[in-house]
FIKOLZA-1660 file (N, C-alpha, C; in steps of 0.1 Angstrom, whole numbers, plus 5000, padded with zeros to 4 digits):
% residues 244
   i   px   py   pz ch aa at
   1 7400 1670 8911  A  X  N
   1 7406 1663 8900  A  X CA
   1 7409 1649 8905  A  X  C
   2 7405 1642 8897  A  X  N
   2 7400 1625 8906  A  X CA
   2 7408 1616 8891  A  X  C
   3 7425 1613 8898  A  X  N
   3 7432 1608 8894  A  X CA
   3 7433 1593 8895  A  X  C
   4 7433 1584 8882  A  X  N
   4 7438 1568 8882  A  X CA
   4 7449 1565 8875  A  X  C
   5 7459 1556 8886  A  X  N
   5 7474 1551 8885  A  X CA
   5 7467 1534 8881  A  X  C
   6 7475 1531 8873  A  X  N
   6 7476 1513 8867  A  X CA
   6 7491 1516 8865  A  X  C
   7 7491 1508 8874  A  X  N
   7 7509 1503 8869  A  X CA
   7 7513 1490 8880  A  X  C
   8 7515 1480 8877  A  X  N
   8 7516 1466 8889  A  X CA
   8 7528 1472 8890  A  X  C
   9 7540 1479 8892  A  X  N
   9 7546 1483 8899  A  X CA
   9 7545 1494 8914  A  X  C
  10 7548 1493 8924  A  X  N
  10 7545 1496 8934  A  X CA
  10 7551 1507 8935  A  X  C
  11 7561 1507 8928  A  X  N
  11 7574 1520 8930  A  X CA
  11 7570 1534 8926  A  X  C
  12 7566 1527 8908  A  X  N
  12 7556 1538 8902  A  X CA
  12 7549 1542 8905  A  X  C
  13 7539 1534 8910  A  X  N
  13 7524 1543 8914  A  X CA
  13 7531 1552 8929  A  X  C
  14 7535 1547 8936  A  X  N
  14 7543 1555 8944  A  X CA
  14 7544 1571 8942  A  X  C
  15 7558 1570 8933  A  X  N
  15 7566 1579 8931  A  X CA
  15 7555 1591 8918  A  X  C
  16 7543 1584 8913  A  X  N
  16 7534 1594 8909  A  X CA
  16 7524 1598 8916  A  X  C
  17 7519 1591 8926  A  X  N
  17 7512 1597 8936  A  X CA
  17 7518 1609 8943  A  X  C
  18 7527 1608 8944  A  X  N
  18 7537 1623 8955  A  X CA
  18 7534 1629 8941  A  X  C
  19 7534 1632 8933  A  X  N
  19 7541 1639 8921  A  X CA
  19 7528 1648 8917  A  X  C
  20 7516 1635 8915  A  X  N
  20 7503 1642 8916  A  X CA
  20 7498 1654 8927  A  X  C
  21 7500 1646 8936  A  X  N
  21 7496 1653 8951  A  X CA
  21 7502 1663 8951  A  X  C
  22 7516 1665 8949  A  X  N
  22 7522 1680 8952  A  X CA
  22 7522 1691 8942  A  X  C
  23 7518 1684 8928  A  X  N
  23 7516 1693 8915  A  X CA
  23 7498 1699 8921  A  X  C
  24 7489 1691 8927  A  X  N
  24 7477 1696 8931  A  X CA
  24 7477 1705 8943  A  X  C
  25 7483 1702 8949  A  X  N
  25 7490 1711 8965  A  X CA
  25 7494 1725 8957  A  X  C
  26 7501 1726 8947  A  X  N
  26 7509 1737 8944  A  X CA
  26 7502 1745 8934  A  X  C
  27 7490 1738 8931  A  X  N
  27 7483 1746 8922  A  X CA
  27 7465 1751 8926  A  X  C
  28 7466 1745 8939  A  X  N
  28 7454 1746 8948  A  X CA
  28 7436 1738 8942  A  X  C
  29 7446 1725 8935  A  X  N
  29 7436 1717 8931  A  X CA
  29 7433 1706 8941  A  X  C
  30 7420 1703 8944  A  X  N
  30 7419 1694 8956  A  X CA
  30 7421 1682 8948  A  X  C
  31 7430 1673 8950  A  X  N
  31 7428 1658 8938  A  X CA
  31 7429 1645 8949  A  X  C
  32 7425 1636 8941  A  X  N
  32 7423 1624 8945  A  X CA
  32 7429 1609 8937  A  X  C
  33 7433 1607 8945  A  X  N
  33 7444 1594 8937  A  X CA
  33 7437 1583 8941  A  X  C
  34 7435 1576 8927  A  X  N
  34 7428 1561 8929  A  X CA
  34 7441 1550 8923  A  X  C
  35 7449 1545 8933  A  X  N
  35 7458 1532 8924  A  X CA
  35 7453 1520 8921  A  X  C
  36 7452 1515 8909  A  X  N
  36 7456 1497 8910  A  X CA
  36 7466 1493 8900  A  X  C
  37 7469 1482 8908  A  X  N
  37 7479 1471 8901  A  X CA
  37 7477 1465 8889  A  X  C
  38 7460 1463 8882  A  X  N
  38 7462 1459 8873  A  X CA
  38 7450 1466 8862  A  X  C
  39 7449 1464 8849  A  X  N
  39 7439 1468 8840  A  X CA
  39 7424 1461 8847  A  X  C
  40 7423 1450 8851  A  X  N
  40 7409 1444 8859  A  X CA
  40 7406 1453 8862  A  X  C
  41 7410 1455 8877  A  X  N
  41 7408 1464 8890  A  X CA
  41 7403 1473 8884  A  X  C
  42 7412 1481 8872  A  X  N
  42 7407 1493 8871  A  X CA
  42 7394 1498 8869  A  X  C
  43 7391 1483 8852  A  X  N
  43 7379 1484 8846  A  X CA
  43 7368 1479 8858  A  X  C
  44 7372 1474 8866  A  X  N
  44 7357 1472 8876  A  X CA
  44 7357 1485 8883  A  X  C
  45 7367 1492 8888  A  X  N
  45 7363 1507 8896  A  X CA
  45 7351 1512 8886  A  X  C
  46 7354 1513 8876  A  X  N
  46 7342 1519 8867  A  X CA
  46 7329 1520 8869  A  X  C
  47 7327 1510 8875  A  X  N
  47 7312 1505 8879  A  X CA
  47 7305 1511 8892  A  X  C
  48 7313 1517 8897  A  X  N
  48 7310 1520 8909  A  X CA
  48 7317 1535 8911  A  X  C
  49 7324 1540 8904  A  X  N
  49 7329 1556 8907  A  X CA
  49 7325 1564 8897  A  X  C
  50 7325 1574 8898  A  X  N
  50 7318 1592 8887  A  X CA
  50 7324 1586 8877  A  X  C
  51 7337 1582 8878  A  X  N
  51 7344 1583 8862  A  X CA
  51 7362 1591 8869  A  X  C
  52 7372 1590 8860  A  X  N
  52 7380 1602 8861  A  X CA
  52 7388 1608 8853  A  X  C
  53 7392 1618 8859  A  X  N
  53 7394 1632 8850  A  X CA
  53 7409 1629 8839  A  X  C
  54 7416 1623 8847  A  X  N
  54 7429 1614 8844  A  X CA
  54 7434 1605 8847  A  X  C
  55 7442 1599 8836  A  X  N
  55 7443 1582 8837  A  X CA
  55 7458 1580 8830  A  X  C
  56 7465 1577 8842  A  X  N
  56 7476 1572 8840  A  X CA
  56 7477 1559 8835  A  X  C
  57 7485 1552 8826  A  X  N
  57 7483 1539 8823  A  X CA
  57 7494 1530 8816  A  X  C
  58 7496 1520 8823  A  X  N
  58 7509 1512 8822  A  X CA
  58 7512 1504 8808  A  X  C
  59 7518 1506 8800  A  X  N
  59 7512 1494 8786  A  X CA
  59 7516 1481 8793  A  X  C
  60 7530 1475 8799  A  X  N
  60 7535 1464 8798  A  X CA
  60 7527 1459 8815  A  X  C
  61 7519 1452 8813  A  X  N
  61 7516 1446 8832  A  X CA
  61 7516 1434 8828  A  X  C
  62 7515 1429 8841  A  X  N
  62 7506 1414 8844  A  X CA
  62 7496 1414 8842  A  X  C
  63 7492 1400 8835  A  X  N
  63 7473 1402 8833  A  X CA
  63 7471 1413 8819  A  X  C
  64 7456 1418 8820  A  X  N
  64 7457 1427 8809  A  X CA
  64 7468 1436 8805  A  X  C
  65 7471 1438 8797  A  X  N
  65 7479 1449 8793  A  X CA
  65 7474 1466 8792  A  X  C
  66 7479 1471 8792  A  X  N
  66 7475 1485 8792  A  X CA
  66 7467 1488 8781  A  X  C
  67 7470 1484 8768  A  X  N
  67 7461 1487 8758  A  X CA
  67 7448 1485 8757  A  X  C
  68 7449 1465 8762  A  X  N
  68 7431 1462 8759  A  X CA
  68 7423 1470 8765  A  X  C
  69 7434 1469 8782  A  X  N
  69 7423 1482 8790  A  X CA
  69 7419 1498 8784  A  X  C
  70 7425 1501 8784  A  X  N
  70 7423 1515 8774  A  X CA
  70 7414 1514 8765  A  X  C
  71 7414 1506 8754  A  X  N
  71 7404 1497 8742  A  X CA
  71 7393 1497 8753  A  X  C
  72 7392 1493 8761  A  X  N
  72 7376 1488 8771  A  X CA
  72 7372 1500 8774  A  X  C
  73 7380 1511 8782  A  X  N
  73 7380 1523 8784  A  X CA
  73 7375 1530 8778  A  X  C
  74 7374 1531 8763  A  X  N
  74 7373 1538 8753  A  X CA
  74 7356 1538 8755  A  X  C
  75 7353 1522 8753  A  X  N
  75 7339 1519 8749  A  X CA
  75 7327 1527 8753  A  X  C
  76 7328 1529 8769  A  X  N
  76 7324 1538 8776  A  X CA
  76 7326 1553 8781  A  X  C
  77 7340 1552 8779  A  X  N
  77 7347 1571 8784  A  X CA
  77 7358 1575 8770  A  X  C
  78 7351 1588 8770  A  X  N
  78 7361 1589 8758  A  X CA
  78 7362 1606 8761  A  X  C
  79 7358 1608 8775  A  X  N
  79 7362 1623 8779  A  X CA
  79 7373 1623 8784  A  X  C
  80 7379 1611 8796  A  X  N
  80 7391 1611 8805  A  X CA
  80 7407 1614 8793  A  X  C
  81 7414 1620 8805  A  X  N
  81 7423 1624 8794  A  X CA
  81 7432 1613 8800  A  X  C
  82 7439 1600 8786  A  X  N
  82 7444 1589 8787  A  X CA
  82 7459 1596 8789  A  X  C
  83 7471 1589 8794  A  X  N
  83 7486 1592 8796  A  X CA
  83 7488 1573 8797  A  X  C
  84 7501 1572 8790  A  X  N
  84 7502 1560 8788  A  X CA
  84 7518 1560 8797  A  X  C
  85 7521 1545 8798  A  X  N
  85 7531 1550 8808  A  X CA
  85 7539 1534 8804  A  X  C
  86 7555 1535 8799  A  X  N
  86 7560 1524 8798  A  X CA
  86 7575 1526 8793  A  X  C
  87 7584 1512 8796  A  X  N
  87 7594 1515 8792  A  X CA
  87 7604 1514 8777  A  X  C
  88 7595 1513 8767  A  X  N
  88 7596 1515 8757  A  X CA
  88 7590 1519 8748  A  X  C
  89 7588 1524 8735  A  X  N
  89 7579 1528 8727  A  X CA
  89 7575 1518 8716  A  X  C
  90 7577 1506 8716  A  X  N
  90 7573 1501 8702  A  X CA
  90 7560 1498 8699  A  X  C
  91 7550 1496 8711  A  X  N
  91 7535 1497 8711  A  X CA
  91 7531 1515 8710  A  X  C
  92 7536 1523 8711  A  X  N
  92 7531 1538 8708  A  X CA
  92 7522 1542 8700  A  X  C
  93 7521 1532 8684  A  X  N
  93 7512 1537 8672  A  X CA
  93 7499 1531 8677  A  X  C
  94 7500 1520 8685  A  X  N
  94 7487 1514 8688  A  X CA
  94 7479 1521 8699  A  X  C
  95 7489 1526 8711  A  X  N
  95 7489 1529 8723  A  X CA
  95 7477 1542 8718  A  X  C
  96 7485 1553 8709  A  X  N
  96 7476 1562 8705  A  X CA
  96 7460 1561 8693  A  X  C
  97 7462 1549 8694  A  X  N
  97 7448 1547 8693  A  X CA
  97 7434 1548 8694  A  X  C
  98 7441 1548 8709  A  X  N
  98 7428 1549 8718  A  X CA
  98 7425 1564 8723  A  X  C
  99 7430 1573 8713  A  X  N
  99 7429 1582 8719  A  X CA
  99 7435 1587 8728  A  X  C
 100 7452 1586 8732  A  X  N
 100 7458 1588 8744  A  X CA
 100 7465 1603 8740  A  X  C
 101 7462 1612 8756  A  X  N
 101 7472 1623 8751  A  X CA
 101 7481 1625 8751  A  X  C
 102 7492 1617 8760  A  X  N
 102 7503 1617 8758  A  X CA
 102 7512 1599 8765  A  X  C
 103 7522 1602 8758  A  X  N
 103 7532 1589 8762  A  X CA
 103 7543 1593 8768  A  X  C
 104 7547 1589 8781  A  X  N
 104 7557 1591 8791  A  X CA
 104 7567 1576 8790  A  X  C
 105 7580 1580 8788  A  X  N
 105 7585 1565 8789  A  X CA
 105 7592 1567 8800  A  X  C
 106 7593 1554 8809  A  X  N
 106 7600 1553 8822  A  X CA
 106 7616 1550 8817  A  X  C
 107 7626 1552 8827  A  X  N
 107 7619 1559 8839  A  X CA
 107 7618 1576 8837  A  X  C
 108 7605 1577 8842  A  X  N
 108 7606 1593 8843  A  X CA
 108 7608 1600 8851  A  X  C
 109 7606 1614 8847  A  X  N
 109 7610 1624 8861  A  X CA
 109 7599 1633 8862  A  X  C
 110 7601 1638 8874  A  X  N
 110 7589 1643 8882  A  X CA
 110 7586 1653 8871  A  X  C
 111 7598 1663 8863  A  X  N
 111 7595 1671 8855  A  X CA
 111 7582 1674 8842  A  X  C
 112 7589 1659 8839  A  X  N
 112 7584 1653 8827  A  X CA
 112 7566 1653 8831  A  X  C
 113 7565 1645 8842  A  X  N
 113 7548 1643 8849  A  X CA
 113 7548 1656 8848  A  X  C
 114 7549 1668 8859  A  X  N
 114 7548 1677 8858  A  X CA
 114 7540 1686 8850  A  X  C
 115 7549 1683 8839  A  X  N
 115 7546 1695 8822  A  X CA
 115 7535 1690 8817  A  X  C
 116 7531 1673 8819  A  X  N
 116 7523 1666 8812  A  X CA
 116 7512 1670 8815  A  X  C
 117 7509 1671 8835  A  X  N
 117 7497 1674 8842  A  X CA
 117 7492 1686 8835  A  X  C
 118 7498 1697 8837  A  X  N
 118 7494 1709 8835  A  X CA
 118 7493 1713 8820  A  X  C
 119 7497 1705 8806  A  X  N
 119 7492 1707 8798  A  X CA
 119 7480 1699 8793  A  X  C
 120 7475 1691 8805  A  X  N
 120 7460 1684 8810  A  X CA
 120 7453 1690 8813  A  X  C
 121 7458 1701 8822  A  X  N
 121 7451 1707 8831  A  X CA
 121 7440 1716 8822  A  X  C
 122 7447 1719 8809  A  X  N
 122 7443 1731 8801  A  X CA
 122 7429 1726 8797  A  X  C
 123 7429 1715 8794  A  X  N
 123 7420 1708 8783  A  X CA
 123 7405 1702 8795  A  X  C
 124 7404 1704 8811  A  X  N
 124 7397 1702 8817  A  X CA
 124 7393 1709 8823  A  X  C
 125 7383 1709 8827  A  X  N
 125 7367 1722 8830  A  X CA
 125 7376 1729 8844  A  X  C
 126 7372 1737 8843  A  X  N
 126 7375 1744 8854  A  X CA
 126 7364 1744 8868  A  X  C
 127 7369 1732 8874  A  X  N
 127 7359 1733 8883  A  X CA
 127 7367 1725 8899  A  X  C
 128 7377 1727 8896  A  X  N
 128 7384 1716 8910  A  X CA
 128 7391 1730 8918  A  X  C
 129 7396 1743 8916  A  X  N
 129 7405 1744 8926  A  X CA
 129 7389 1752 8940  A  X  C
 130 7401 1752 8950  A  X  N
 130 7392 1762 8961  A  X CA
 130 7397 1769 8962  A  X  C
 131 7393 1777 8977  A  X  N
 131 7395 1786 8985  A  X CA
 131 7395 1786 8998  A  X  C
 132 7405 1783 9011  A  X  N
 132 7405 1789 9022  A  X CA
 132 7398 1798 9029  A  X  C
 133 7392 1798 9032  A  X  N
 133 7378 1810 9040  A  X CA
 133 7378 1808 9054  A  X  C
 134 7386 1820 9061  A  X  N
 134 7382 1817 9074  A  X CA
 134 7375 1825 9079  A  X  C
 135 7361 1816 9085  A  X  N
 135 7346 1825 9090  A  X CA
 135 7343 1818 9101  A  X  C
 136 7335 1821 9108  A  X  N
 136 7332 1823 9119  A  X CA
 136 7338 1813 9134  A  X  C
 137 7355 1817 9133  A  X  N
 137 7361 1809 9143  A  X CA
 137 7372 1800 9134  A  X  C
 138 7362 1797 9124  A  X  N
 138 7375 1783 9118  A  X CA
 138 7374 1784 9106  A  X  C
 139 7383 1780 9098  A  X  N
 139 7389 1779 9082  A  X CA
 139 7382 1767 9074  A  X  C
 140 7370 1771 9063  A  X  N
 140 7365 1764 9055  A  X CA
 140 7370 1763 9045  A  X  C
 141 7375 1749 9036  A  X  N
 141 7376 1750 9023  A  X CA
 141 7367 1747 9012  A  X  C
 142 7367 1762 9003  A  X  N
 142 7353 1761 8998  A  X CA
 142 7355 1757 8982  A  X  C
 143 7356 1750 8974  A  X  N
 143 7356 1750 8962  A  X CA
 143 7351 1761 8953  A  X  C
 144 7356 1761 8946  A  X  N
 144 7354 1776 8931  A  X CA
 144 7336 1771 8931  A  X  C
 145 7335 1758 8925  A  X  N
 145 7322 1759 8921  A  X CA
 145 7311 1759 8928  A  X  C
 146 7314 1759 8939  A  X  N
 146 7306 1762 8952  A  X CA
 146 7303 1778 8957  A  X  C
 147 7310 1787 8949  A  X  N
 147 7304 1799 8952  A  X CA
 147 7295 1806 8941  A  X  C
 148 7290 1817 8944  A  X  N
 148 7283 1821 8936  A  X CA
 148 7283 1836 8938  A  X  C
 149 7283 1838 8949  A  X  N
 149 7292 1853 8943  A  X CA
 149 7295 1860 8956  A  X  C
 150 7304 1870 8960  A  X  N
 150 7309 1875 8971  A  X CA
 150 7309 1889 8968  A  X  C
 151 7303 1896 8980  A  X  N
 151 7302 1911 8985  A  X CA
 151 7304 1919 8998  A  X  C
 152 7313 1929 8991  A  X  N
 152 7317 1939 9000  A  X CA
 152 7306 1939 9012  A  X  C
 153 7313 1936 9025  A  X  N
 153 7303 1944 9034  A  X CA
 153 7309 1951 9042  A  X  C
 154 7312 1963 9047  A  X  N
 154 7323 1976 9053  A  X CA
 154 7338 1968 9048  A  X  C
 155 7344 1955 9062  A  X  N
 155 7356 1953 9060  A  X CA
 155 7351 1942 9065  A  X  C
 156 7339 1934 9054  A  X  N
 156 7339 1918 9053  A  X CA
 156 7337 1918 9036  A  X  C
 157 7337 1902 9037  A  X  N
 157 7336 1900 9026  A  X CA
 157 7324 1890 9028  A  X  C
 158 7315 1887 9025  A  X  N
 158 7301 1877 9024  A  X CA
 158 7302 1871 9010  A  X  C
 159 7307 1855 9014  A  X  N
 159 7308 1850 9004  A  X CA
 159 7292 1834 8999  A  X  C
 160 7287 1838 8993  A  X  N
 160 7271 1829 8993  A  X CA
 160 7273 1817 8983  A  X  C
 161 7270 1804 8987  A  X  N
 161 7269 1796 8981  A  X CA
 161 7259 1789 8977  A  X  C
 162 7261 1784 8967  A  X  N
 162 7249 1777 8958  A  X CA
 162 7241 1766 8967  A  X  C
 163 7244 1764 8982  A  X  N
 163 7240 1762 8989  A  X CA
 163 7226 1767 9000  A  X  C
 164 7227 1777 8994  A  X  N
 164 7220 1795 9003  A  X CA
 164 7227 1794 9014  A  X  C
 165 7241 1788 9019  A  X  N
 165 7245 1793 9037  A  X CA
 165 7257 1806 9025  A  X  C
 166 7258 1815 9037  A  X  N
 166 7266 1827 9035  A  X CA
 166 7279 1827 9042  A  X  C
 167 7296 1829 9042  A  X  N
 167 7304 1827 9050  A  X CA
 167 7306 1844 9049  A  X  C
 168 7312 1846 9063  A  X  N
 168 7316 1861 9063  A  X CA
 168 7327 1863 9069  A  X  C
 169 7339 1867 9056  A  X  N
 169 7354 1871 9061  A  X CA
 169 7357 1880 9061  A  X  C
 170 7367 1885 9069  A  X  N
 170 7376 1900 9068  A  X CA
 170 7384 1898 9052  A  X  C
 171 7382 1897 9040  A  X  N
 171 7383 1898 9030  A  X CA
 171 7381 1908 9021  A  X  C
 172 7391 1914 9011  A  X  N
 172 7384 1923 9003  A  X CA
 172 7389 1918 8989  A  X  C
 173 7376 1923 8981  A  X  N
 173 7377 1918 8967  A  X CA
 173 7392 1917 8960  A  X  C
 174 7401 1924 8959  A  X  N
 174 7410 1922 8950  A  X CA
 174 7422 1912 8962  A  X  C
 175 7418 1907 8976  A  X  N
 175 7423 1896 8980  A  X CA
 175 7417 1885 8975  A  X  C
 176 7403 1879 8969  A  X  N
 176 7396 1869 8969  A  X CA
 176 7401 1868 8955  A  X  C
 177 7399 1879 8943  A  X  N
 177 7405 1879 8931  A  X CA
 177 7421 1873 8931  A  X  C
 178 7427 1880 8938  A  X  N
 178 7442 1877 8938  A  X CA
 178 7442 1855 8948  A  X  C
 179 7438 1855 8953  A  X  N
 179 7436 1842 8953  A  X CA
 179 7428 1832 8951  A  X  C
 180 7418 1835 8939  A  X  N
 180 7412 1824 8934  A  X CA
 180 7421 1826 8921  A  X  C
 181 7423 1837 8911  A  X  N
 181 7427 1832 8900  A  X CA
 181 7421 1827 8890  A  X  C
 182 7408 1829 8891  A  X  N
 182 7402 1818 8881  A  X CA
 182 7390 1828 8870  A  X  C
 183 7393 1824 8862  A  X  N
 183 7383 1835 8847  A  X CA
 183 7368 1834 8855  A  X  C
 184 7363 1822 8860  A  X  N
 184 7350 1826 8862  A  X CA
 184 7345 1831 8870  A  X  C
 185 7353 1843 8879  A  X  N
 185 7347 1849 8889  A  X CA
 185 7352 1862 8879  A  X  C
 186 7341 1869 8879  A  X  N
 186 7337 1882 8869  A  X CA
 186 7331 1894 8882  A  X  C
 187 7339 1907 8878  A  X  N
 187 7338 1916 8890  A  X CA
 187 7329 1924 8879  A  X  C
 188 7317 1931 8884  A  X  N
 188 7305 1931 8877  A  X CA
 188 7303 1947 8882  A  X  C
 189 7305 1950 8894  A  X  N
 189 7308 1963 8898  A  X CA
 189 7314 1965 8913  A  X  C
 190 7317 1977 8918  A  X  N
 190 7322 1976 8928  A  X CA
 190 7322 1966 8943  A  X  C
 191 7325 1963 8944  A  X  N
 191 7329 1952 8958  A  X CA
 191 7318 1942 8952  A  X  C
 192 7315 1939 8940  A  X  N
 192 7303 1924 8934  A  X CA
 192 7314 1914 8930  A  X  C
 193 7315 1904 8932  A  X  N
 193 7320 1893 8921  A  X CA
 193 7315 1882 8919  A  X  C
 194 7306 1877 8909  A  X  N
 194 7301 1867 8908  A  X CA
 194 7304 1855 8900  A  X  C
 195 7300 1849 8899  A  X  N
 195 7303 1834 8890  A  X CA
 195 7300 1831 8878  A  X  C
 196 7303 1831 8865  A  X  N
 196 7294 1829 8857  A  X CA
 196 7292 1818 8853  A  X  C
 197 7291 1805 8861  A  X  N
 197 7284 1794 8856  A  X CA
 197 7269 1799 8865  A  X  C
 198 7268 1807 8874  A  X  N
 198 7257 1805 8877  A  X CA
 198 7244 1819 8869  A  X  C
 199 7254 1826 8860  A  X  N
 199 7243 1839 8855  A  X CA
 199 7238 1830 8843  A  X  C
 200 7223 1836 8845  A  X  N
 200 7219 1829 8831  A  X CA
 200 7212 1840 8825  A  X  C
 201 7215 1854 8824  A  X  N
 201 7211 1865 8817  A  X CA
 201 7217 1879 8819  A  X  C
 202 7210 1890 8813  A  X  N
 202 7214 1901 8816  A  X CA
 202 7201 1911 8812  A  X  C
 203 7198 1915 8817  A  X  N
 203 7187 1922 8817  A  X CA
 203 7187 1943 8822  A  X  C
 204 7184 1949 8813  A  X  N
 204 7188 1966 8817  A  X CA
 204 7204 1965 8822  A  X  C
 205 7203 1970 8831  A  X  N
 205 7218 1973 8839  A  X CA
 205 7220 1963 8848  A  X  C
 206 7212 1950 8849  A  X  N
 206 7211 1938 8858  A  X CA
 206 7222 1924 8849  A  X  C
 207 7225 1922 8862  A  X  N
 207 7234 1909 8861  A  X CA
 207 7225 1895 8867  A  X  C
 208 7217 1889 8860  A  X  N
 208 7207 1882 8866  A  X CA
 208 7218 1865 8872  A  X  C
 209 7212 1862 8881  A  X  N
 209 7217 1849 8889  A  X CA
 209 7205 1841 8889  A  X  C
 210 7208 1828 8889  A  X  N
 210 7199 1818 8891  A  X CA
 210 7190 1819 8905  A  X  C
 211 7192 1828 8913  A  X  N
 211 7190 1832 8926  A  X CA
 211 7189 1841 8928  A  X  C
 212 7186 1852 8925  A  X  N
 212 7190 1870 8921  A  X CA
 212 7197 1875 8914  A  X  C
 213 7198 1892 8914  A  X  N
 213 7202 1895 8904  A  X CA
 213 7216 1907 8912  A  X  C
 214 7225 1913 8903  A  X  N
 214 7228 1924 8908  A  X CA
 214 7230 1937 8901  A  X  C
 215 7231 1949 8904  A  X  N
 215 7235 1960 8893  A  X CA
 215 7250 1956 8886  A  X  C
 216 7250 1961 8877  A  X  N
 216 7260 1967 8872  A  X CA
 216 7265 1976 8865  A  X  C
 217 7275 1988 8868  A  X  N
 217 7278 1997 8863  A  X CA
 217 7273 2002 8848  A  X  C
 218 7269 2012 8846  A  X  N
 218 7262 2012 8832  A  X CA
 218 7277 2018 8824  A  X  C
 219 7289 2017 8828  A  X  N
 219 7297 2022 8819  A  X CA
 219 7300 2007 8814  A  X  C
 220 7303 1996 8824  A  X  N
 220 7310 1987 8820  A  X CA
 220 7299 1976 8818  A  X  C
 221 7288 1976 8814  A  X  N
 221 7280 1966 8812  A  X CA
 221 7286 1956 8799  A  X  C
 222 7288 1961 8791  A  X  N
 222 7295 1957 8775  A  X CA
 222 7303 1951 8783  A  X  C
 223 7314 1955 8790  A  X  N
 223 7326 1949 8790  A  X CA
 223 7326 1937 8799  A  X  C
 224 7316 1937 8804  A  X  N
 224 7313 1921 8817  A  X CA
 224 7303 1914 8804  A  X  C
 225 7293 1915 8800  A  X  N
 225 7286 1907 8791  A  X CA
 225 7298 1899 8779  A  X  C
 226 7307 1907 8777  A  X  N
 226 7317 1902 8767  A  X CA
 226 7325 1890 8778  A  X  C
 227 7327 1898 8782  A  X  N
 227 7336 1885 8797  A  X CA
 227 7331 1874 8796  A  X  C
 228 7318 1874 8802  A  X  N
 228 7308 1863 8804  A  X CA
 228 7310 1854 8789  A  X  C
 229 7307 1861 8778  A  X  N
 229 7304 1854 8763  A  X CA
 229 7320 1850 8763  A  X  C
 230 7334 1857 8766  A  X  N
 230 7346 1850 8763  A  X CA
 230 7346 1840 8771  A  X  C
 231 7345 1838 8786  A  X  N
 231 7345 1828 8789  A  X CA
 231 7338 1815 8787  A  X  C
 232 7323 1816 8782  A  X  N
 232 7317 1802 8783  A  X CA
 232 7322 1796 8770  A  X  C
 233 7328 1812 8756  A  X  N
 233 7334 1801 8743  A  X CA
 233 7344 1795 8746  A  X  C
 234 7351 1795 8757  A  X  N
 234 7368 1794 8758  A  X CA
 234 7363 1777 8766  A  X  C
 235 7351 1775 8779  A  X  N
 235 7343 1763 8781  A  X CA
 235 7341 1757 8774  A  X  C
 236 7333 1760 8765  A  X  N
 236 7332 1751 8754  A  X CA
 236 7342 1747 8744  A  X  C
 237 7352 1756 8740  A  X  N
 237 7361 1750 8735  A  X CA
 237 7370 1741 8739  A  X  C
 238 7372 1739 8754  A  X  N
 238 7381 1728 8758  A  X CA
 238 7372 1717 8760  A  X  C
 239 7356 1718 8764  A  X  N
 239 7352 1707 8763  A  X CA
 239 7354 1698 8750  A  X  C
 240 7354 1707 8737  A  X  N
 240 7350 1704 8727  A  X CA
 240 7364 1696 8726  A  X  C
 241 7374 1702 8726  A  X  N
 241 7387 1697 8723  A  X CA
 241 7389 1684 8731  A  X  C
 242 7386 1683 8742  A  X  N
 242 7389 1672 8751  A  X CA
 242 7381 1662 8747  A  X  C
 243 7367 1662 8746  A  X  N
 243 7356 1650 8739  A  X CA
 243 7363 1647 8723  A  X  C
 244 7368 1650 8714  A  X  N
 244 7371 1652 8701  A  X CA
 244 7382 1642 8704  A  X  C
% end
């Protein structure tokens, strides 16, 4: 999750950086904080970074104001989810113009950020948190979308990435389930869990992968194909919601 603070106060961007950071700490999202002091700064990062997922944004600065930037913002990104940030509301009807999702007025409290992030969080792809894996000697962190699917082996766990390298933990499935958390790892049959951004079919009693395929129980085949179809509507719906 690849966060930007605009606020020419130092205090602010401060006191939201810890705020980010520990709400991502606590939710096992790797995130990344980009600050600047002013609307410039920001609109030139543009030119040179992915883009980001969230954007904190000051109305009242030095130099540009919060809005025109946002207005510039718009011209080009109209996926990032905007949060406006100031000590009064009388610019708000304009502020939400640009498409912003929400308005925080200072001073605020960590609470307030808090409830904001994570009713952000809903509306963006699911593709930031990881996992801890410790294999062979030392502890890798492996991001969600970096796997593709993990298998029982006696009392390991072989977890393979879209990479083709394999990590191999003393892991068992309903440990990896209980700490990833995340809809897109689909248990397909005994000691299988795969990914489904990476299945692109279903074929007989097969769970086909961009890379292979695996069985799947012929009792529960319905019930993983539905999975698969609930989850990529529920993707697309937040994409859809978020771009809109």
């Amino acid at each position: 999750m690849h966060i930007a603070l605009i606020d020419d106060e130092q205090g602010c961007i401060d006191e939201l950086s810890k705020i980010c950071r520990e709400f991502g700490r606590e939710n096992c999202i790797e995130t990344k904080i980009s600050p600047f002091p002013d609307g410039e700064s920001f609109l030139c990062s543009l030119e040179v970074c992915d883009g980001y997922d969230i954007v904190f944004m000051d109305i009242f600065m030095r130099g540009m104001d919060g809005v025109t930037a946002a207005k510039r913002l718009r011209l080009d990104n109209t996926a990032c989810i905007l949060i406006f940030l100031t000590a009064c509301g009388e610019r708000m009807p304009e502020a939400f113009s640009c498409h912003a999702f929400e308005y925080i007025i200072k001073p605020f409290t960590p609470r307030r950020v808090r409830d904001v992030l994570k009713d952000a969080m809903a509306l963006l792809p699911q593709t930031s948190g990881y996992i801890d894996v410790y294999s062979d000697r030392k502890t890798v962190r492996v991001p969600y979308e970096n796997i593709v699917s993990a298998v029982t082996d006696a009392h390991y766990l072989e977890i393979r990435l879209c990479d083709g390298t394999t990590l191999r933990s003393r892991l068992t499935i309903p440990e990896f389930i209980a700490r990833t958390g995340d809809p897109r790892f689909l248990s397909i049959n005994k000691g299988v869990v795969v990914n489904a951004d990476y299945i692109i079919g279903f074929e007989e009693n097969c769970c086909l992968l961009e890379n292979g395929r695996f069985s799947i129980r012929v009792r529960n085949r319905l019930k993983v194909e539905q999975l698969f179809l609930d989850y990529n509507f529920e993707k697309m719906r937040r994409r859809t919601k978020r771009d809109g």
